[in-house]
Biotite code that builds the C-alpha atoms (Angstrom):
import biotite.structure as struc

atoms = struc.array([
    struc.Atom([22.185, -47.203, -19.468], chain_id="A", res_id=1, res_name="UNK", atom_name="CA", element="C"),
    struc.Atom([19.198, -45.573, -20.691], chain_id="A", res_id=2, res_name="UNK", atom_name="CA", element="C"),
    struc.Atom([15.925, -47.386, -21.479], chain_id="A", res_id=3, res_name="UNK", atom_name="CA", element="C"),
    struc.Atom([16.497, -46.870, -25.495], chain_id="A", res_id=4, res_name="UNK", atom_name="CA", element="C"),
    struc.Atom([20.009, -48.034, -25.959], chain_id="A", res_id=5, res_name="UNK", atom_name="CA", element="C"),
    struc.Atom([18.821, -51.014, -23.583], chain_id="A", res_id=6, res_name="UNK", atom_name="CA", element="C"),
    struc.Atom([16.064, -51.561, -25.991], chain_id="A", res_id=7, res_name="UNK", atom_name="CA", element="C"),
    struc.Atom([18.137, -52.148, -29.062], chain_id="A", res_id=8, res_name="UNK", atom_name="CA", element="C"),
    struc.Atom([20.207, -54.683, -27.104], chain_id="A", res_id=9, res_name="UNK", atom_name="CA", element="C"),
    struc.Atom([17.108, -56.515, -26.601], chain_id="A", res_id=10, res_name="UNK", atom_name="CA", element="C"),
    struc.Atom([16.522, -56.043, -30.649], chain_id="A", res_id=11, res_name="UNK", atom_name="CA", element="C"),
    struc.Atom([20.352, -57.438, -31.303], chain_id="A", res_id=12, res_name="UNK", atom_name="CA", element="C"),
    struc.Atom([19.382, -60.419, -29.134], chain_id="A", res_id=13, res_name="UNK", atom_name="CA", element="C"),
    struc.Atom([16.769, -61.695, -30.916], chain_id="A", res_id=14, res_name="UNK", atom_name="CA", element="C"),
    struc.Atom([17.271, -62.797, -34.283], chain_id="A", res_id=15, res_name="UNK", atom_name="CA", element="C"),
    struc.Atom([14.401, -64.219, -35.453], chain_id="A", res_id=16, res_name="UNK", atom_name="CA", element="C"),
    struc.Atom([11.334, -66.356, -34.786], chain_id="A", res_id=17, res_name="UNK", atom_name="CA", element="C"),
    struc.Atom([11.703, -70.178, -35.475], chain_id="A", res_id=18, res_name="UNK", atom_name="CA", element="C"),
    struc.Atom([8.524, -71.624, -36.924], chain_id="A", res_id=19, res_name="UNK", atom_name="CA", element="C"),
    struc.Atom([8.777, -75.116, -37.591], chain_id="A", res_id=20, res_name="UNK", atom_name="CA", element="C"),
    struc.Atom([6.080, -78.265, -37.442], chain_id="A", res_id=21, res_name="UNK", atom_name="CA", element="C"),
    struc.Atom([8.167, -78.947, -33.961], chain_id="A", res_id=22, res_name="UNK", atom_name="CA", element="C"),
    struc.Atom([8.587, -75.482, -32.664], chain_id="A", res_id=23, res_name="UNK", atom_name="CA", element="C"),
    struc.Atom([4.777, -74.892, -33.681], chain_id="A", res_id=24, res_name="UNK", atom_name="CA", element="C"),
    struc.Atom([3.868, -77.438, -31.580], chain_id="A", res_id=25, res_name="UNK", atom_name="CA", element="C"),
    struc.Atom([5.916, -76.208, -28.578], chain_id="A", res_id=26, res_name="UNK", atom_name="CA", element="C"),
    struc.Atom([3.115, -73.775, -28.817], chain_id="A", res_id=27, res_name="UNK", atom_name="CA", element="C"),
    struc.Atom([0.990, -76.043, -27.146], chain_id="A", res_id=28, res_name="UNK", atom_name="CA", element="C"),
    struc.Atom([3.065, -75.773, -23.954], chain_id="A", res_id=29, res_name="UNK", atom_name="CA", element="C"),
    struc.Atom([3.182, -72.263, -24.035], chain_id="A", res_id=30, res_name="UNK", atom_name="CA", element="C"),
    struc.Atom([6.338, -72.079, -25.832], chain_id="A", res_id=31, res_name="UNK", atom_name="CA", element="C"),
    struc.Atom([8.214, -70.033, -28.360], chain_id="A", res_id=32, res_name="UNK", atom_name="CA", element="C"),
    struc.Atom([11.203, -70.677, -30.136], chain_id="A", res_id=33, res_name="UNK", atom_name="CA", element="C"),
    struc.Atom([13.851, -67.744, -31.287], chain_id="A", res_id=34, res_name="UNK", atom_name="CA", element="C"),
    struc.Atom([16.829, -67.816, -33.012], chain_id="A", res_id=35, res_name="UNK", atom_name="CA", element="C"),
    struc.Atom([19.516, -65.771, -31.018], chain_id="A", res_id=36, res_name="UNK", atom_name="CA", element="C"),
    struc.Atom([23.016, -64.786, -31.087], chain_id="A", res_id=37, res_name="UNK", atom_name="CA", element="C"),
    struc.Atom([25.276, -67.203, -30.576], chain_id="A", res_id=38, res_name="UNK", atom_name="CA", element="C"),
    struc.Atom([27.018, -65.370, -27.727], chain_id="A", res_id=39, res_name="UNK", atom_name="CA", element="C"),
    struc.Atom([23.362, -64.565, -26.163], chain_id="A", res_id=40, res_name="UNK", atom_name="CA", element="C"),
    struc.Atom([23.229, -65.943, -21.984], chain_id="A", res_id=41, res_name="UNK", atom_name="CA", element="C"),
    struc.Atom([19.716, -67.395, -20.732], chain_id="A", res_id=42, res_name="UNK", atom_name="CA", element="C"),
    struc.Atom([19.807, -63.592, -18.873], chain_id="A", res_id=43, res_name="UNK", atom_name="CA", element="C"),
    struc.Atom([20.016, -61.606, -21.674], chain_id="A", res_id=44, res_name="UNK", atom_name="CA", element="C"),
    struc.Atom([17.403, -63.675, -23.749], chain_id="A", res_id=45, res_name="UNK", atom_name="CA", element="C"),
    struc.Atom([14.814, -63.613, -20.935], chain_id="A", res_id=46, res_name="UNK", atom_name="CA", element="C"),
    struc.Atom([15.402, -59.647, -20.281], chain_id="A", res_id=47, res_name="UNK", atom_name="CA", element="C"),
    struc.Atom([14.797, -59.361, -24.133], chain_id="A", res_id=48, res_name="UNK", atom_name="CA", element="C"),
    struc.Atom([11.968, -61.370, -24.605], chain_id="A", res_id=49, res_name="UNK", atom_name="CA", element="C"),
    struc.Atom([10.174, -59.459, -21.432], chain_id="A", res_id=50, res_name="UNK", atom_name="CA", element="C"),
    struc.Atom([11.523, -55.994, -22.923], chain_id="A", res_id=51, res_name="UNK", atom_name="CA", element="C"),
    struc.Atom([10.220, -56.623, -26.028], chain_id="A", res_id=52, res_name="UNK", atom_name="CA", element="C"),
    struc.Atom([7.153, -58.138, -26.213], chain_id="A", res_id=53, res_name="UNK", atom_name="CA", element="C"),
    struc.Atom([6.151, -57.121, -22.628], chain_id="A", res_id=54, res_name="UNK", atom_name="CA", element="C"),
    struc.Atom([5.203, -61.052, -20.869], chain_id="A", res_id=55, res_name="UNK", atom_name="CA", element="C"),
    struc.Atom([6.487, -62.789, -18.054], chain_id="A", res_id=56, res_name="UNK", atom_name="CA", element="C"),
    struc.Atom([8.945, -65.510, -18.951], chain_id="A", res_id=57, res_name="UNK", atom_name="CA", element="C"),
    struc.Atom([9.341, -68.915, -16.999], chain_id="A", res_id=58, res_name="UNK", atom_name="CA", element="C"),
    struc.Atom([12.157, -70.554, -18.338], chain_id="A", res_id=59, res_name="UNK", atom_name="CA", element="C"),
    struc.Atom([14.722, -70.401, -21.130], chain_id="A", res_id=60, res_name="UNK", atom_name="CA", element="C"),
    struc.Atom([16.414, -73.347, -22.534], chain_id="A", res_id=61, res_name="UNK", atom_name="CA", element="C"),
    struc.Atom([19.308, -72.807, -25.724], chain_id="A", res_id=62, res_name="UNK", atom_name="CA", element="C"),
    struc.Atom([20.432, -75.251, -27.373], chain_id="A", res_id=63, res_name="UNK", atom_name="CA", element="C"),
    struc.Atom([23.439, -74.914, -30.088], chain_id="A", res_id=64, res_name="UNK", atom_name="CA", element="C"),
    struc.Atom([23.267, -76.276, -33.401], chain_id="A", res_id=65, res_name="UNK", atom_name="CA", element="C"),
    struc.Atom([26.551, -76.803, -35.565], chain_id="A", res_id=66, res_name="UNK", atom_name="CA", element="C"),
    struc.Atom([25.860, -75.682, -39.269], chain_id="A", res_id=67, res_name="UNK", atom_name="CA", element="C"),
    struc.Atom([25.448, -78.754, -41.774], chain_id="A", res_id=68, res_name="UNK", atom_name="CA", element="C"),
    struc.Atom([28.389, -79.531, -44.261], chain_id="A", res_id=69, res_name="UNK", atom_name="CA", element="C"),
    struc.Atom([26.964, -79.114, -47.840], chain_id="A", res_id=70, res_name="UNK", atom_name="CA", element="C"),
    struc.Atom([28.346, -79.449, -51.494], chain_id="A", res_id=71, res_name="UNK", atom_name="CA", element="C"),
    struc.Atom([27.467, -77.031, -54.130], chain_id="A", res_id=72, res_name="UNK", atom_name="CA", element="C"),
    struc.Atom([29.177, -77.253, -57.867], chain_id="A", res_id=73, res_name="UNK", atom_name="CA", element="C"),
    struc.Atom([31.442, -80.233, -56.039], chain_id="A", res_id=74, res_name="UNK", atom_name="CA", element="C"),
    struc.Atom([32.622, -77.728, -53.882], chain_id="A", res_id=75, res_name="UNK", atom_name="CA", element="C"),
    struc.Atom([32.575, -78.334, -49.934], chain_id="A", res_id=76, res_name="UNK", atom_name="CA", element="C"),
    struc.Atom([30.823, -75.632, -47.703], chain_id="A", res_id=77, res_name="UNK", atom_name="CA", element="C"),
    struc.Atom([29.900, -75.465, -44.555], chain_id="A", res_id=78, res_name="UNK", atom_name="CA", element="C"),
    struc.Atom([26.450, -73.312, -42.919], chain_id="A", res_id=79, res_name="UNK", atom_name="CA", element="C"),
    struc.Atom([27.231, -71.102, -39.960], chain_id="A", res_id=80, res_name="UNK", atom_name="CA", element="C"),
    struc.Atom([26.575, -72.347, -36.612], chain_id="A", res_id=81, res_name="UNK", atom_name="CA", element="C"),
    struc.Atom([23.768, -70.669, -34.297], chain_id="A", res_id=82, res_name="UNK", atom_name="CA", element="C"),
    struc.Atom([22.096, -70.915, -31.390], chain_id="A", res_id=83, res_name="UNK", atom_name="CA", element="C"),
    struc.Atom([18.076, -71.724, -30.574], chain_id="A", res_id=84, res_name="UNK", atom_name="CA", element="C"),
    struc.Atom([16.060, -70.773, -27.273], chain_id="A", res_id=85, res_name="UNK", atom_name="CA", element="C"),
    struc.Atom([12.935, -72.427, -26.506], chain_id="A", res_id=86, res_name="UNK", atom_name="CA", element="C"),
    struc.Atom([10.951, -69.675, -24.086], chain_id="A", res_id=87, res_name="UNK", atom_name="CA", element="C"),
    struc.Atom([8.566, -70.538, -21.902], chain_id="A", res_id=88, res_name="UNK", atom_name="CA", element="C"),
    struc.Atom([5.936, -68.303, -20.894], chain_id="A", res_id=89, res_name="UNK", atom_name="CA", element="C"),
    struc.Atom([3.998, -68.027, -17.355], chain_id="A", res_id=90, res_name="UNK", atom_name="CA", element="C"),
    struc.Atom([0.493, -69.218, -18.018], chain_id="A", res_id=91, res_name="UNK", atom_name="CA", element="C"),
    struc.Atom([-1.783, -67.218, -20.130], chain_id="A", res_id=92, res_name="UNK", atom_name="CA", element="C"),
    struc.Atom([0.719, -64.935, -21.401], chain_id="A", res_id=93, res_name="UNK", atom_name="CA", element="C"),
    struc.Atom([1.220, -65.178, -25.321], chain_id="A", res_id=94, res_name="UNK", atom_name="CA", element="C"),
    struc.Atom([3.448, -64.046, -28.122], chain_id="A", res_id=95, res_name="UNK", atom_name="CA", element="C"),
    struc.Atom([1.960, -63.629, -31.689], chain_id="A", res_id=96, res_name="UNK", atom_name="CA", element="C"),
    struc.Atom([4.955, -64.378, -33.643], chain_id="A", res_id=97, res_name="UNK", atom_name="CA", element="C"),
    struc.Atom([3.437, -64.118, -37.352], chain_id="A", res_id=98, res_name="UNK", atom_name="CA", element="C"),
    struc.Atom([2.933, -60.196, -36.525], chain_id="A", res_id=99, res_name="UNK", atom_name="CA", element="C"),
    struc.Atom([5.573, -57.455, -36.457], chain_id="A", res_id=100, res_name="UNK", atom_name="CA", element="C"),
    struc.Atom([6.566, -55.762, -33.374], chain_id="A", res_id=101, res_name="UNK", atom_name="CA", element="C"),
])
């Protein structure tokens, strides 16, 4: 596998960047929270995380959240399901979130 194609996986793994008031906070710790694919291993999340932005990762925890049931014009939907990881960095390694890559 080439270093290109291996750096679009790492794209495809990450979703997006969860900023909350809690996930903010994290930041204190040295944490950042993604969204991921719901199919996405601890492995693959901590290889993308590294490939991407380039730091040192400590630890990776994921957490699954089912998708709230919700009405709209009386009718009954559902959101999807998907999947959070809260990454923690090696001291005094950083990820700037509210900049592109």
């Amino acid at each position: 596998m080439s270093s290109k194609s291996a750096k679009a996986e790492h794209f495809d793994t990450l979703l997006r960047p969860v900023v909350t008031e809690k996930s903010t906070l994290g930041s204190e710790h040295n944490q950042v929270t993604f969204q991921v694919r719901i199919d996405a291993t601890k492995p693959q999340i901590k290889a993308a995380i590294e490939g991407v932005f380039g730091v040192k990762v400590k630890a990776v925890n994921t957490l699954r959240q089912q998708g709230k049931l919700k009405r709209f014009r009386g009718k009954l939907g559902k959101r999807p399901d998907y999947k959070k990881a809260i990454v923690t960095l090696v001291e005094g390694e950083t990820i700037d979130i509210t900049t592109g890559v």
